[in-house]
N, C-alpha and C positions, 0 to 999 in steps of 0.2 A: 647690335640691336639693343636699343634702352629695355630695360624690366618692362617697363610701361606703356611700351609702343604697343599698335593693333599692326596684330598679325595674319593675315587673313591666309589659309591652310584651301588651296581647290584641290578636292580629291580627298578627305579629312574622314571620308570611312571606307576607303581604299584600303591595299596595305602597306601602301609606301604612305600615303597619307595620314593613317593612322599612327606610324610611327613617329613620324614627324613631329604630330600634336602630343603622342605623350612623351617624346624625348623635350619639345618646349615645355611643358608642364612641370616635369620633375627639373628642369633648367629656372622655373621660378618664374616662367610666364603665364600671365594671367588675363591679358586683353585680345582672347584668341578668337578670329573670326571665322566660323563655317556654315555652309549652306548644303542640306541636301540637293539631290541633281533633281529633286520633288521641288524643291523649294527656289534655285537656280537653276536652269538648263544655260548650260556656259555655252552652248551652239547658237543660244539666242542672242543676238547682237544688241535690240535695245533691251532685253533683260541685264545684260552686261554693264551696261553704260549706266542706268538708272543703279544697281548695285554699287558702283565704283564709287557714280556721284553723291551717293548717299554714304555711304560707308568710311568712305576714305582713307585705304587702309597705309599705313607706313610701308609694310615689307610685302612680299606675296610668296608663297613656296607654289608653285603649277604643277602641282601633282598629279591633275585631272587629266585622263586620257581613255580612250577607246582600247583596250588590250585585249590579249588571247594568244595562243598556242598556233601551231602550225595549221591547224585543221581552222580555227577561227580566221585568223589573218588571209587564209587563200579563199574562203568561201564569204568573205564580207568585205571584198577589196572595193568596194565604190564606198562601205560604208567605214571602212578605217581609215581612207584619205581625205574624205569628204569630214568627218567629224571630228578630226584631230587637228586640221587646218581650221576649222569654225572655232573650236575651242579657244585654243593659242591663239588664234588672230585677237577673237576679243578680251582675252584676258591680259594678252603681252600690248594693245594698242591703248585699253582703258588705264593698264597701269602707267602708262606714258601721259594720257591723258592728265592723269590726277594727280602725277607728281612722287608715285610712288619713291622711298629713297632706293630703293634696290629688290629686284625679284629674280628666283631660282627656278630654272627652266628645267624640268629632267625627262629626260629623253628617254634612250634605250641603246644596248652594245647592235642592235641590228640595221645601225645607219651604215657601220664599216662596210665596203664590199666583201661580197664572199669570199673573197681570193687572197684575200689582204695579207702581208705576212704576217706572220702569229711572234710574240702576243700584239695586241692591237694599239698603237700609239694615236694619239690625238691628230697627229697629221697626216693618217693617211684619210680621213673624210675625203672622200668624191674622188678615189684615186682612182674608180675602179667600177662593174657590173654588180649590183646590188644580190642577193640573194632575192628568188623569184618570188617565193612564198611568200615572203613579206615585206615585198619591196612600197607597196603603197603606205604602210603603217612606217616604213623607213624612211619615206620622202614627205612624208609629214612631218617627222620629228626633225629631219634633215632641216624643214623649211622654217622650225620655231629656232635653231641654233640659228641659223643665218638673220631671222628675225631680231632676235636680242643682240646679235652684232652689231646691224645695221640701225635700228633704235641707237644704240652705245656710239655709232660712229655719225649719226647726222642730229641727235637730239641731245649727245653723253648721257643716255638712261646709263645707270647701273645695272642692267640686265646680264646675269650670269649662264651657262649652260653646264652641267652636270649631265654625266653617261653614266649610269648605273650596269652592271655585270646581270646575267639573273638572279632573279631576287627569289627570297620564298620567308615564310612566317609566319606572324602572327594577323590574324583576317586574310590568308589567302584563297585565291579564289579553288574549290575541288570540282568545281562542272567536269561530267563525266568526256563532255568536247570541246570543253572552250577553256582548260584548264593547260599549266603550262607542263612540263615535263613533271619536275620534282614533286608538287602535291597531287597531279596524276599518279603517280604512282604510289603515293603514300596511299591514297584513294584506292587504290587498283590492290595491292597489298593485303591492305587491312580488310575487305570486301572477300578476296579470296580466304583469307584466314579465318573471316566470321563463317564463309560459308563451306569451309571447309574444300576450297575447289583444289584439285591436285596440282595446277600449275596455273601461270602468269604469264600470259603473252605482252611483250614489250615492241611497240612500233620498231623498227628499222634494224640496222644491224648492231646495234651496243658500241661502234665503235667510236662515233661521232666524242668529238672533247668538250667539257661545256666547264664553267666556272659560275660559284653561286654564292653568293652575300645573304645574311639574314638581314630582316628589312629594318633591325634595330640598329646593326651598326651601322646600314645606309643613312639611317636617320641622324646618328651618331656626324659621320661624316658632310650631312648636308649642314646641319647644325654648325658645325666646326668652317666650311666653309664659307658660309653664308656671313660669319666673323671674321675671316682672313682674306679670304678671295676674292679680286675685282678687274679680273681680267677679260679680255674676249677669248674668242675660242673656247672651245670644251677641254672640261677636266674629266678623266674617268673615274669612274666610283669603283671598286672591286678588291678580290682578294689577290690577284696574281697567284693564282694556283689551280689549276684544273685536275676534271677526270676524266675519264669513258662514262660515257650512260648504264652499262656494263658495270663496272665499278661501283658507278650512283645508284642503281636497282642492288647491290648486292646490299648496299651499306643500310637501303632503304627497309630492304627485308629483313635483316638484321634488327633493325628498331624496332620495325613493325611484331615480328617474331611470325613470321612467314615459314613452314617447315618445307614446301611444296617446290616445284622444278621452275625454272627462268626458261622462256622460248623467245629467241628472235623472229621476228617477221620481217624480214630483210625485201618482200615486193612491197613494205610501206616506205615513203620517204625519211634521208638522216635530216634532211637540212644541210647547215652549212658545215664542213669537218670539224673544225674547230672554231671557236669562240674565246679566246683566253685575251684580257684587257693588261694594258700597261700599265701598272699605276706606277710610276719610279715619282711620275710629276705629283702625283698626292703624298705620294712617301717623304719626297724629299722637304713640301711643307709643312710632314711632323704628325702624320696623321694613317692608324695601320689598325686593320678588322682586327676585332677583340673573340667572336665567339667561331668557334672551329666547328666542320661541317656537321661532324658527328651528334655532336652538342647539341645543335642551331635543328637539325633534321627529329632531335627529341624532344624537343618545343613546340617545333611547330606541328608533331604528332598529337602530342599531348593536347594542345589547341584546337585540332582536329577534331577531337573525339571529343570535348566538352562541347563543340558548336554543330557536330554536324551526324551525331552517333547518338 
């Protein structure tokens, strides 16, 4: 990407989005283009068009998406398949339209089937029965990677797809129900600690495995790819390293400084067992997370509490 191309960032006060723009920034980008969802609603088809044709942007990062936690994803399922497909449609159709050189599609690890074997390779896509909870927010995401293929193979767009692992950080979302596990808890933690509550009840059984990227070094890696990468099919984003949710609350308490007891609620659902991503294919182009969990989970505390304390 030239210094001086226009970059247009959808999704730029997200927290994948957000990182993105400041890892381009401190990279010495200065023609960056964003719109609030005040200012663009990407579901709007001729909003979309009249933007592109106005704008005109070089690159696109498609940060923008409908998300949430288990409890969101199964309680707004018309509204995670219906607005994730609006989205992508007009931002992956307009940037074809205009000629964009190249755009980054990022997805999510919950396209894999449940079942899949562990860790998660790039080729098992559609092998298999999707996880139920958030199978409509999966088959959205499913349908913008097939999107930038088929763009790539009947028009040769340069349309990319990235799979990002869980994410957590800086601008994450804490809703006390629409939040994801990891700032859940940071949330859940810190609340019992202010209020002095004697214990912390944790959805499901702890045993469930899940793996989680800070959304800087995602940014880090979209960055990098978006300079190397031009192929079809998806690449994964992650650390290849998991834990227990079990683990993940202890470590979480830990930061938080939590003195009080951990209760499992084992009649709430785990989700899928395990989640853990391959990246050997990102590895091997040269490319490996820099900030460790423990670290990344004191960041984005400390972020917590200047924005939401």
């Amino acid at each position: 990407m030239e210094k001086n191309a226009k970059i247009y960032i959808a999704g730029h006060r997200g927290m994948v989005g957000s990182a993105i723009y400041r890892k381009l920034v401190k990279e010495g980008y200065s023609n960056l283009i964003t719109r609030t969802s005040a200012e663009l609603d990407l579901r709007d088809q001729q909003a979309v068009t009249e933007f592109f044709s106005t704008e005109k942007p070089d690159y696109v990062f498609l940060a923008a998406a409908k998300v949430g936690g288990i409890v969101a994803n199964n309680t707004y399922r018309a509204d995670f398949l219906y607005e994730n497909l609006a989205i992508q449609n007009n931002v992956i159709h307009q940037a074809y339209k205009n000629d964009v050189k190249k755009l980054m599609f990022l997805g999510s690890s919950c396209i894999y089937p449940k079942l899949a074997p562990q860790p998660l390779k790039e080729e098992y896509l559609l092998t298999g029965l999707l996880e139920e909870t958030n199978e409509p927010y999966a088959i959205a995401k499913i349908a913008g990677i097939k999107m930038c293929d088929a763009y790539r193979d009947q028009y040769d767009s340069n349309f990319i797809s990235v799979m990002p692992t869980n994410l957590y950080g800086y601008n994450d979302n804490y809703h006390p129900q629409n939040s994801h596990v990891l700032p859940a808890l940071i949330r859940k933690f810190h609340e019992a600690k202010t209020n002095g509550t004697p214990e912390v009840v944790i959805w499901g059984s702890g045993s469930p495995m899940r793996e989680f990227l800070f959304a800087d070094d995602l940014a880090d890696a979209c960055y990098f790819l978006m300079e190397t990468y031009n192929e079809p099919n998806l690449i994964n984003i992650g650390t290849g390293v998991d834990l227990t949710i079990k683990d993940l609350a202890l470590l979480i308490k830990k930061v938080v400084g939590f003195e009080g007891e951990l209760t499992f609620d084992s009649t709430k659902p785990d989700g899928t067992p395990r989640k853990l991503m391959d990246v050997s294919k990102l590895h091997q182009l040269g490319w490996k997370h820099q900030i460790e969990l423990e670290e990344g989970i004191h960041l984005a505390y400390q972020d917590f509490l200047a924005k939401h304390v």
